[in-house]
Backbone as ProteinMPNN parsed JSONL, in Angstrom:
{"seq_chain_A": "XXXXXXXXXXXXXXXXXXXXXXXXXXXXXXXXXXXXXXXXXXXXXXXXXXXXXXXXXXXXXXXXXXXXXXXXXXXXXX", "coords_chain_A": {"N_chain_A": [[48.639, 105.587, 99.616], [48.208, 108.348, 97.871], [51.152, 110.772, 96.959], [52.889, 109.334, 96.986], [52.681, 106.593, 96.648], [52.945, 105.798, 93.673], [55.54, 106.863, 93.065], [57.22, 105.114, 95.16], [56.352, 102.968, 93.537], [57.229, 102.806, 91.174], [59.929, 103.85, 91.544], [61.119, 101.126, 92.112], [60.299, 100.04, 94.642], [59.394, 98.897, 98.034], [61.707, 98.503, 99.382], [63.806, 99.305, 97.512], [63.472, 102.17, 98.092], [63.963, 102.474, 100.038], [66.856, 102.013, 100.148], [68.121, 103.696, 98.526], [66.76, 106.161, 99.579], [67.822, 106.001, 102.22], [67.151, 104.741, 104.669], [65.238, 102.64, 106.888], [62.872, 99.789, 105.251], [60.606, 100.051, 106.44], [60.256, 102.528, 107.25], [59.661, 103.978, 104.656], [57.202, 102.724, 103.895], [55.476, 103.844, 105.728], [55.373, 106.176, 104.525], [53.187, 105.617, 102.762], [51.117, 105.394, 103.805], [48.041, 106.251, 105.54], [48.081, 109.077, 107.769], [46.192, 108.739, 110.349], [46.948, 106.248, 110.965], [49.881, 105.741, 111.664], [50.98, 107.04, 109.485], [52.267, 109.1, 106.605], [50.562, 110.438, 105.047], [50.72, 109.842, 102.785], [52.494, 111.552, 101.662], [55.912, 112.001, 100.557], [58.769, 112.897, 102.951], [60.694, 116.246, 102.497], [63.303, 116.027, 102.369], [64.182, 113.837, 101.319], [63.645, 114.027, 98.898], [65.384, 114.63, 96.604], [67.454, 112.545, 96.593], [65.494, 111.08, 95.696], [64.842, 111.919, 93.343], [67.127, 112.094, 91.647], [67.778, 109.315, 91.408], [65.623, 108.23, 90.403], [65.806, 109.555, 87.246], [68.166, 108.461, 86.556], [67.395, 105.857, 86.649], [66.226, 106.351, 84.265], [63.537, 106.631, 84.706], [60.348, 108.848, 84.506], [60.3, 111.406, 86.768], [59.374, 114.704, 88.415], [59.757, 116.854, 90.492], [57.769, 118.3, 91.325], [56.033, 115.968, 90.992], [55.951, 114.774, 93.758], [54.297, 116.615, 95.18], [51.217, 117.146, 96.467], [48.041, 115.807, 95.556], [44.767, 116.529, 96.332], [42.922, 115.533, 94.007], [43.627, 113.143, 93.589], [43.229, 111.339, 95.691], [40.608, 111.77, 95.96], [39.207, 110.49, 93.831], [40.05, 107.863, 94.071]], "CA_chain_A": [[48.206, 106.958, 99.442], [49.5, 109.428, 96.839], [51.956, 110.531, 95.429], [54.061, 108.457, 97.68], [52.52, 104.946, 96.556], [53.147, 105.683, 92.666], [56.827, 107.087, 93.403], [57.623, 103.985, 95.658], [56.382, 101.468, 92.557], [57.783, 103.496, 89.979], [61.181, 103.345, 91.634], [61.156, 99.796, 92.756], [59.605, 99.352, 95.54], [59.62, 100.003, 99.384], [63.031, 98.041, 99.646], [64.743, 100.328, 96.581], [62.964, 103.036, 97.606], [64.495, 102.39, 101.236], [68.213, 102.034, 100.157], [68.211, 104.864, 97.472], [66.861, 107.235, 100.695], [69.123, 105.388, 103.282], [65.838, 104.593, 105.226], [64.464, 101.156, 106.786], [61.904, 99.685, 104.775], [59.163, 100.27, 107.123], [59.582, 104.238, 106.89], [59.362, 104.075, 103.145], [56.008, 101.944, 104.026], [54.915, 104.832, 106.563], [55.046, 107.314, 103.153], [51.818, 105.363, 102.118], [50.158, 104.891, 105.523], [47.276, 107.352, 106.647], [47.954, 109.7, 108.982], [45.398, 108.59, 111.636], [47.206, 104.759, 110.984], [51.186, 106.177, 111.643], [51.768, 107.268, 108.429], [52.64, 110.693, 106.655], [49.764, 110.782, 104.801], [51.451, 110.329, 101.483], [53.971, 112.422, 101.684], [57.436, 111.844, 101.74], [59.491, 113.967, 103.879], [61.284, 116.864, 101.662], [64.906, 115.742, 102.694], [64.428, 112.007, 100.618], [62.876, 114.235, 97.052], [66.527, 115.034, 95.701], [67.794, 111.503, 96.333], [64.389, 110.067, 94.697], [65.101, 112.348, 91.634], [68.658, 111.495, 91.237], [67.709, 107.988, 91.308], [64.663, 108.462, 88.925], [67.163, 109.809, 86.49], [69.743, 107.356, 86.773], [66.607, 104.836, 86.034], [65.063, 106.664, 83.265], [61.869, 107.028, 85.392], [59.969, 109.747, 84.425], [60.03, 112.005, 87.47], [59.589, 115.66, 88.625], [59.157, 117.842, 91.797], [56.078, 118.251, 90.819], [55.251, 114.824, 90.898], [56.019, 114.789, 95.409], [53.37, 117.43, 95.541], [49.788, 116.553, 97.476], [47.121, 115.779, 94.766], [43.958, 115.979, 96.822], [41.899, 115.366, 93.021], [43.968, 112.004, 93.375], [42.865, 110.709, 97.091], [38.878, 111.916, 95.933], [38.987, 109.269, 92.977], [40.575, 106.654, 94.459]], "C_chain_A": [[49.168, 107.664, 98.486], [49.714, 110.682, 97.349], [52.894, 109.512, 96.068], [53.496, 106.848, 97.344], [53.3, 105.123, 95.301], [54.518, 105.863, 92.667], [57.737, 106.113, 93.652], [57.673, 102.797, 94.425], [57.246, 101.879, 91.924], [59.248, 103.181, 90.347], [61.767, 101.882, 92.107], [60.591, 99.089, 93.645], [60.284, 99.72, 97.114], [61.567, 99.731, 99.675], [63.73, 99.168, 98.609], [64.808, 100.876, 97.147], [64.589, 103.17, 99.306], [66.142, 102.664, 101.085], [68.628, 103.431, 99.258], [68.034, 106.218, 98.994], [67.656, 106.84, 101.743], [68.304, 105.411, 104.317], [65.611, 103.131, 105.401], [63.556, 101.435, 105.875], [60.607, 100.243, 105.317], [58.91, 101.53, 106.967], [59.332, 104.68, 105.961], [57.615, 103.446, 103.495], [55.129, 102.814, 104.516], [54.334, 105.511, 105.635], [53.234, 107.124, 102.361], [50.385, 105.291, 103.105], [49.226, 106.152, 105.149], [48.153, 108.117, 107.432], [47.702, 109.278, 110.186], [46.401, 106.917, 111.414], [49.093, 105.041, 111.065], [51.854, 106.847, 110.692], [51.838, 109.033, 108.229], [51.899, 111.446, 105.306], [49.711, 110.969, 103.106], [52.313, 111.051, 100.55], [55.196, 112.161, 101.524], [58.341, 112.94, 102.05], [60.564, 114.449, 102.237], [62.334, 116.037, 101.843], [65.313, 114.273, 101.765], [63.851, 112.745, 98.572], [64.601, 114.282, 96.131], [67.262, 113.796, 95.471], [67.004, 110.929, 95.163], [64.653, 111.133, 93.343], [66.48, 112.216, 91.013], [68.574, 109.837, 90.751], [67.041, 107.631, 90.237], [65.536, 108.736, 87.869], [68.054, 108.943, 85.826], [68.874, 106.14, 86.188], [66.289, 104.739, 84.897], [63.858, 106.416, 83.781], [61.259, 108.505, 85.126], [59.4, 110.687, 86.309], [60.434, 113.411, 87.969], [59.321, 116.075, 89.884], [58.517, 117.846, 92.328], [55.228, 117.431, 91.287], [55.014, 114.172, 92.741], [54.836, 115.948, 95.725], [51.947, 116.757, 95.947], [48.905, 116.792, 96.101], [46.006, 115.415, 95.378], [42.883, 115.275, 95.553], [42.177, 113.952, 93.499], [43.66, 111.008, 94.021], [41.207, 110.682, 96.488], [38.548, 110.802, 95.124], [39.072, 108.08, 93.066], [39.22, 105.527, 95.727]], "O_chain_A": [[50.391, 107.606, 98.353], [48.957, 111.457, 97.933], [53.675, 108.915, 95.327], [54.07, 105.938, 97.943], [54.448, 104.701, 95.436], [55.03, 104.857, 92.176], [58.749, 105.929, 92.975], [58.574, 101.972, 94.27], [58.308, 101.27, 92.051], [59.86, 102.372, 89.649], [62.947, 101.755, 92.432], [60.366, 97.879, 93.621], [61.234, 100.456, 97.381], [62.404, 100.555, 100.044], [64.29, 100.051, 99.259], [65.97, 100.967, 97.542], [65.673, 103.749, 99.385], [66.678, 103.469, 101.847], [69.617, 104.075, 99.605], [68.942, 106.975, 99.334], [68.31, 107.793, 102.168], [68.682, 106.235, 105.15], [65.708, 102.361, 104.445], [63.23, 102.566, 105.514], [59.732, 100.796, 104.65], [57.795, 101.94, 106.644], [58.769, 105.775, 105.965], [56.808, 104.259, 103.045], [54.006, 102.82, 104.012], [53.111, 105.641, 105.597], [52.47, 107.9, 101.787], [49.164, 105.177, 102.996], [49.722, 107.036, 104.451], [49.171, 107.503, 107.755], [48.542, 109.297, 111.085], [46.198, 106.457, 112.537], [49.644, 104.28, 110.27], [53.016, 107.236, 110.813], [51.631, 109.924, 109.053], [52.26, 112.456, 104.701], [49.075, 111.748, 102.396], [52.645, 111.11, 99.366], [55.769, 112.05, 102.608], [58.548, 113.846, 101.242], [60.993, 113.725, 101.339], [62.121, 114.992, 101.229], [66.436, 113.797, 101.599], [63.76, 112.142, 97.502], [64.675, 113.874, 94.972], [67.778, 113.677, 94.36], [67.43, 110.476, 94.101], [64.528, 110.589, 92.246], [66.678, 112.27, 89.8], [69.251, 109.326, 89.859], [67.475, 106.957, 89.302], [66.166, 107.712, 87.602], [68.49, 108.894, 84.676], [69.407, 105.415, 85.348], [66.055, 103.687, 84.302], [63.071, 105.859, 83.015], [61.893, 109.394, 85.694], [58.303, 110.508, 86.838], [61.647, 113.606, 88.049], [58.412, 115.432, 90.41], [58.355, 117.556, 93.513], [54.134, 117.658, 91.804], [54.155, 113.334, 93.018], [54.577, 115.97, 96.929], [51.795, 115.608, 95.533], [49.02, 117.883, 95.542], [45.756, 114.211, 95.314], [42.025, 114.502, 95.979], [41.172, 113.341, 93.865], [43.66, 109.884, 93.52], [40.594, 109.618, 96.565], [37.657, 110.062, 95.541], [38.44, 107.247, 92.418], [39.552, 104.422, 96.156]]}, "name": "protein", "num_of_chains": 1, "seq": "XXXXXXXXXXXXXXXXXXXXXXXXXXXXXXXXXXXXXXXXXXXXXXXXXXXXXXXXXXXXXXXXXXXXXXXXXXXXXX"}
């Protein structure tokens, strides 16, 4: 689910994504889940965006703020 799937690839993957937020893998995994299936609906929790843009950064990954925000256009297409 987005924005939290594209985020996760973009920076490596659930394992990066996991050590960069200081997070098991599995709760990085949650970020993509449903809702109704444990997850957070594509979200990831504010408190992990300033790490993931420090990190982005540090990659040269193109990433903004912006880009953690809920895109329902993005769920309708998919």
């Amino acid at each position: 689910m987005e924005p939290a799937q594209s985020i996760i690839k973009n920076l490596g993957g659930p394992s990066a994504v996991a050590e960069i937020a200081g997070v098991h893998r599995t709760r990085v995994s949650n970020w993509s889940r449903a809702k109704e299936k444990g997850g957070t609906g594509g979200i990831i929790p504010f408190k992990h965006v300033p790490a993931l843009l420090a990190a982005a950064k540090e990659k040269n990954v193109a990433l903004s703020a912006d880009d953690f925000l809920p895109n329902d256009n993005a769920e309708t297409a998919a």
